[in-house]
N, C-alpha and C positions, 0 to 999 in steps of 0.2 A: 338264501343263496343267490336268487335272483336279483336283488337287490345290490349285494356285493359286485356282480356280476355287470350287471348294468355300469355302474360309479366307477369302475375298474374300465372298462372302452369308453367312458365320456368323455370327448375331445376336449381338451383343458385350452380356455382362451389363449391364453400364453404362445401358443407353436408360431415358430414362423417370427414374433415380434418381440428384440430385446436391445438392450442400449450395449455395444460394442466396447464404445469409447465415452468416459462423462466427464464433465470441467475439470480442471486441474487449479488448484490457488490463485491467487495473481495478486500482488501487490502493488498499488498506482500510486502516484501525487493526484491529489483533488486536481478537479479542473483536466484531466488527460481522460482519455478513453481507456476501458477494460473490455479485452473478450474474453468469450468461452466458449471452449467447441464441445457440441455433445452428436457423437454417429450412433447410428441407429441401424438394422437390419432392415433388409427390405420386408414392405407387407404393415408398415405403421400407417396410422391413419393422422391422428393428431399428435401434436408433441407440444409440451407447452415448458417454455423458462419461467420460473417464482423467484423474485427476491425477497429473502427472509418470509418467506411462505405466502407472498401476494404476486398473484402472476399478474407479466410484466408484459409476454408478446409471446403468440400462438401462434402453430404454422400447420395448418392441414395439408394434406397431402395432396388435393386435386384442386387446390389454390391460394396457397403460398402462405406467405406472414401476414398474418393481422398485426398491427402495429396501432396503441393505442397510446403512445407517445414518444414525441422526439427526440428522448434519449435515449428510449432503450427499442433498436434497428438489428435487424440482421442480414447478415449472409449466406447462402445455398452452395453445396457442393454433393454432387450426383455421381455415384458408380453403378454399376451395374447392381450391386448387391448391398450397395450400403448410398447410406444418406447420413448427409454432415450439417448441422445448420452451427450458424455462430451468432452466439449474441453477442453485440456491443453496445457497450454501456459509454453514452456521449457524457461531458463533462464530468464527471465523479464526482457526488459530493460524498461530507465524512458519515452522512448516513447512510449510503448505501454499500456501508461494511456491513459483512456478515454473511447471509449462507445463500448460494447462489446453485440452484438446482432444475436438471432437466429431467423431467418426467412424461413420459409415453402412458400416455389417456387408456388406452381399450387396457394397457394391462396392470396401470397402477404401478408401474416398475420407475424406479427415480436413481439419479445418480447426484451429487452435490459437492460442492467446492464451496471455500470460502475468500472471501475479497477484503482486504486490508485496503483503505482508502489511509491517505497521509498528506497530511499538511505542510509545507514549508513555510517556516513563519518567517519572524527577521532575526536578525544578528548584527549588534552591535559593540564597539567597544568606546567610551564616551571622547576620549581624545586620540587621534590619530597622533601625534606626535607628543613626547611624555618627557621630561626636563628634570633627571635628580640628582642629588647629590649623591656620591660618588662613595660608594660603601654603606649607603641607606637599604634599610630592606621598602620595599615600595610594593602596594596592591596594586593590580592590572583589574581590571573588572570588566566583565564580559557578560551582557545580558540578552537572551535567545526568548521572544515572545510569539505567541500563538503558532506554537507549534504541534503535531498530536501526528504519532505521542510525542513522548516530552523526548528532544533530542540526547545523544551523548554527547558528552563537553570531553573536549583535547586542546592541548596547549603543544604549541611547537617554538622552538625558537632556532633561526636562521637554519632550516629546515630538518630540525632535527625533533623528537618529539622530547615532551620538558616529562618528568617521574613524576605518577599521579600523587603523591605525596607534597608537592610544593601548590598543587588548588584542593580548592573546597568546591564544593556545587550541590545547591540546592534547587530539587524542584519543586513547585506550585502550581494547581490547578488553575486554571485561566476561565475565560466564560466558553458557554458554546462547546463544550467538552476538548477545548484545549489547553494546551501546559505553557506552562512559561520556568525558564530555567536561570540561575545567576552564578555564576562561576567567578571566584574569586583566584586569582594567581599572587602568591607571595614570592619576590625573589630580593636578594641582594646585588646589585648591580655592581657591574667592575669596569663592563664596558657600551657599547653601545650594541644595542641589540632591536633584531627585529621581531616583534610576538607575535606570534597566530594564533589566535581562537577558533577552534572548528568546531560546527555542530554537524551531528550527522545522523539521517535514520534511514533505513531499508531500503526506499523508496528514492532518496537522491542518489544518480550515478558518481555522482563526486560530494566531498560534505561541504556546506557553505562558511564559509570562512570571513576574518574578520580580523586587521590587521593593526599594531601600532609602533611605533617606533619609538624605544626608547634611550636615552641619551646620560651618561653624568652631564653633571654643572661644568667642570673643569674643561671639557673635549669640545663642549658645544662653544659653533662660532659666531 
């Protein structure tokens, strides 16, 4: 009975210290910065961010960030009853996708998010200006390399978007863990038109684009 007794008033580590608020996702282009904010309750001592389970930058309470490299920096924000720190992640590379977690030391308590890093490769179409004859069906070919992941392929023509039915696209693993994509467009021509190739993933605010002009034989001067 004493026993129970005891275990039952034993102040349990925990009071007093727990994470409020922890990372939320974030999706970047390589090469750009990523943060994440994790608040904490007052009364923490240490608090440490891990990427994919190897911590990356500590911050004690009664003297600041340890930074043991210059990509990964943070920032300090102070309430009366809460503490905010934020990691940022300098340049992005595509490894440092994956699970991005703050964890409070005395109590073992962890919160986690995860980081999509993304690449913008190129986008090509081989002839900017394209010459046929006039009721020929003719390929357009459109080729997207080192990108990750593999972007999506759209066709437009003079701003309208073309029926996924008139391309093919096929993707391909690339080195270095990126894609390379080939997108073929079949049309018949009647008149002169302008084609856009878009590739697009998550991480670009607009898709990169890729244009040609094509002409009949008969119109061209």
């Amino acid at each position: 009975v004493f026993t129970d007794w005891f275990l039952f008033f034993l102040p349990g580590p925990v009071f007093g210290y727990s994470i409020i608020n922890g990372p939320t996702n974030a999706t970047v282009l390589a090469g750009s910065e990523a943060r994440f904010n994790c608040t904490v309750s007052a009364g923490w001592v240490i608090l440490i961010w891990l990427s994919n389970g190897n911590p990356v930058l500590t911050v004690i309470n009664s003297q600041g960030a340890i930074e043991t490299s210059d990509r990964f920096t943070s920032q300090n924000y102070t309430s009366d009853s809460e503490f905010t720190s934020e990691l940022i992640i300098q340049n992005t590379q595509l490894s440092d996708s994956g699970k991005i977690e703050c964890s409070i030391q005395q109590t073992s308590e962890s919160s986690f998010a995860f980081l999509s890093v993304q690449v913008n490769g190129s986008l090509f179409i081989k002839n900017s200006t394209l010459t046929v004859k006039e009721n020929r069906t003719v390929e357009i070919i459109c080729e997207a390399l080192g990108w990750a992941p593999a972007p999506n392929i759209t066709w437009m023509t003079n701003d309208s978007f073309i029926d996924k039915g008139s391309y093919v696209t096929e993707q391909s693993q690339g080195s270095n863990g990126l894609h390379n994509a080939l997108s073929i467009l079949t049309l018949t021509l009647m008149d002169t038109e302008i084609l856009t190739c878009l590739a697009d993933i998550e991480a670009l605010r607009n898709p990169q684009n890729a244009t040609v002009t094509v002409t009949p034989a008969n119109s061209a001067i």
